[in-house]
Backbone as JSON, one array per atom type, in Angstrom:
{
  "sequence": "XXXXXXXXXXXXXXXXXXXXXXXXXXXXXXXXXXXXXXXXXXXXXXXXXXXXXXXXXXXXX",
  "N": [[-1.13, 28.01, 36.24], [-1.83, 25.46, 35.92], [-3.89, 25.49, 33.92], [-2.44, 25.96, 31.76], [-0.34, 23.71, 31.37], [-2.42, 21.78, 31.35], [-3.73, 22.66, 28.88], [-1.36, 22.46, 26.79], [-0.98, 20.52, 26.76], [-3.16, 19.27, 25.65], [-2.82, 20.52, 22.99], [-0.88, 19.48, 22.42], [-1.84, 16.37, 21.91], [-3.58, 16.96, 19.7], [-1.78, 17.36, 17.69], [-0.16, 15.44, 17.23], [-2.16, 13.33, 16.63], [-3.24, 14.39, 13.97], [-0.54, 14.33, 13.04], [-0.07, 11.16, 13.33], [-2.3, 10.88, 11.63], [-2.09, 11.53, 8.79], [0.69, 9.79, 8.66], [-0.74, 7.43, 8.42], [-2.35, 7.65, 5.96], [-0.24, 8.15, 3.86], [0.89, 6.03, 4.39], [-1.16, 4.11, 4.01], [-1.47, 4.28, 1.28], [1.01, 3.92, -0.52], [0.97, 1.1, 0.19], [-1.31, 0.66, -1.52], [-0.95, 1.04, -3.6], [1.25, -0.42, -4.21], [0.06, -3.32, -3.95], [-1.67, -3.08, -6.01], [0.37, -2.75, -8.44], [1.91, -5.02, -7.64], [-0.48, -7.35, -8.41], [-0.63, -6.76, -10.67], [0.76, -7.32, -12.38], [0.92, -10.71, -11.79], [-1.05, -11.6, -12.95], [-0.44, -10.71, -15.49], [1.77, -12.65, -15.7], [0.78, -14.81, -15.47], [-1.21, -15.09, -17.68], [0.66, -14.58, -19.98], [1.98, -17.34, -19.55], [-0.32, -19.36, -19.84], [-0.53, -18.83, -22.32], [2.21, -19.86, -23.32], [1.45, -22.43, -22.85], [-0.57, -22.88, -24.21], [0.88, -23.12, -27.21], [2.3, -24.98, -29.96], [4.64, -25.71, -30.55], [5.93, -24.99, -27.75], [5.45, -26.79, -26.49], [5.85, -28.71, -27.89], [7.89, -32.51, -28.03]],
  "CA": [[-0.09, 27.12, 35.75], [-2.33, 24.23, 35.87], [-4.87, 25.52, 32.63], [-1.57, 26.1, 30.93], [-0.22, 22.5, 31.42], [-3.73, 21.06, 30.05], [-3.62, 23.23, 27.23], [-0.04, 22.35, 26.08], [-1.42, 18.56, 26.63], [-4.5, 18.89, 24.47], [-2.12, 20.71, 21.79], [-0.14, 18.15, 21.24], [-2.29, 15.22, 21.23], [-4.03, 16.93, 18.4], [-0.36, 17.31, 16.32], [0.49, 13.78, 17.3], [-3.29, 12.6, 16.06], [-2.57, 15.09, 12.58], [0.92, 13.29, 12.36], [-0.61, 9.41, 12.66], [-3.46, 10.53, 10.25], [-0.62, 12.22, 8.06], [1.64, 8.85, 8.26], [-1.34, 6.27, 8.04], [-2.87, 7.73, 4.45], [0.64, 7.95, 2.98], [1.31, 4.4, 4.49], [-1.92, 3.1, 2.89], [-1.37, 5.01, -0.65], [2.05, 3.32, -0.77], [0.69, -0.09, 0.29], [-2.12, 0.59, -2.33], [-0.08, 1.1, -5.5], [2.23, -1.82, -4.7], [-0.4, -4.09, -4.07], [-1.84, -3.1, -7.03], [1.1, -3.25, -9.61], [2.12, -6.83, -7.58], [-1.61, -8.18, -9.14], [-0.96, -6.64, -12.23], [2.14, -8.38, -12.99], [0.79, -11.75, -11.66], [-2.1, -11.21, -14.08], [0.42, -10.64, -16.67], [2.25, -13.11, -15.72], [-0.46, -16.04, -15.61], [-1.62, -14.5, -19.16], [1.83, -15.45, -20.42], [2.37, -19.14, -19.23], [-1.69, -19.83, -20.1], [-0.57, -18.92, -23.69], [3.07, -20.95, -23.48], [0.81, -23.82, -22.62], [-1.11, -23.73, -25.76], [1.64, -22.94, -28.56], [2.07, -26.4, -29.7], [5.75, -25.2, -30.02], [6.36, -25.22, -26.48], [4.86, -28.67, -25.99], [7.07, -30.23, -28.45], [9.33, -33.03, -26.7]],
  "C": [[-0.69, 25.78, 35.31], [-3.29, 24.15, 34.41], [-4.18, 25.57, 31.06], [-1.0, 24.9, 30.62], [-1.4, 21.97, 30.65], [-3.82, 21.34, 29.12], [-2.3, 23.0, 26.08], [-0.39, 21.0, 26.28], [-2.44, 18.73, 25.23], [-3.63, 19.33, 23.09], [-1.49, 19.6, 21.43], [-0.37, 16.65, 21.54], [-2.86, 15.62, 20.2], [-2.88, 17.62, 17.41], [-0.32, 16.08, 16.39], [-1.11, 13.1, 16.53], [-3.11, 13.28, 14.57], [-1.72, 14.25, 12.38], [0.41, 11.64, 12.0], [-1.41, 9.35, 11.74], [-2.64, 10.85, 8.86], [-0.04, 10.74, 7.26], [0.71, 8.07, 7.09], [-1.56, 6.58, 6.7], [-1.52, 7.78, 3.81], [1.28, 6.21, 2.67], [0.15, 3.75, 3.12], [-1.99, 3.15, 1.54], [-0.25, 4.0, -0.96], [1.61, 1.7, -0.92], [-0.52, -0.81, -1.06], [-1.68, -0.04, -3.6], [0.94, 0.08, -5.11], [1.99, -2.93, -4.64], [-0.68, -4.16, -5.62], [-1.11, -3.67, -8.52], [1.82, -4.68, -8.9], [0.61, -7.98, -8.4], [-0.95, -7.75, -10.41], [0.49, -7.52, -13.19], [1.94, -9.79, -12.46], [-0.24, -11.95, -12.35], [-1.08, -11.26, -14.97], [1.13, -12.26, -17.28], [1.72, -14.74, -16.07], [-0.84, -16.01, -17.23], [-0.87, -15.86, -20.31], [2.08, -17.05, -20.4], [1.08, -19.52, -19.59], [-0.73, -19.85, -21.61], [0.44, -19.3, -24.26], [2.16, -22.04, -23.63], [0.26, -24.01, -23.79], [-0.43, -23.59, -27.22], [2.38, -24.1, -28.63], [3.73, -26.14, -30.1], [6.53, -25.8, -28.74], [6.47, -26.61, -25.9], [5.61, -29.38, -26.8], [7.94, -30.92, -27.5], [10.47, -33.02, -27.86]]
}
């Protein structure tokens, strides 16, 4: 009864270690791609207002 107990332990710390490795890479994929497209639109966005600043346009009073 007792080799049976250890063995139904060791099983499911290695599902529960599968499941956190599981979560974590979907976590960090997610965290990836929305870091990512948050630079790329503050890049964009910087772009933009650099090239307000010099259209002598804008600067009129």
């Amino acid at each position: 009864m007792d080799i049976l107990f250890t063995i139904a332990i060791e099983i499911l710390k290695v599902i529960a270690r599968e499941v956190a490795v599981f979560f974590a890479k979907h976590i960090g994929k997610y965290l990836s791609t929305f870091w990512k497209k948050r630079q790329k639109k503050r890049r964009k966005m910087k772009r933009t207002t650099q090239r307000r600043k010099r259209t002598w346009w804008f600067n009129k009073k």
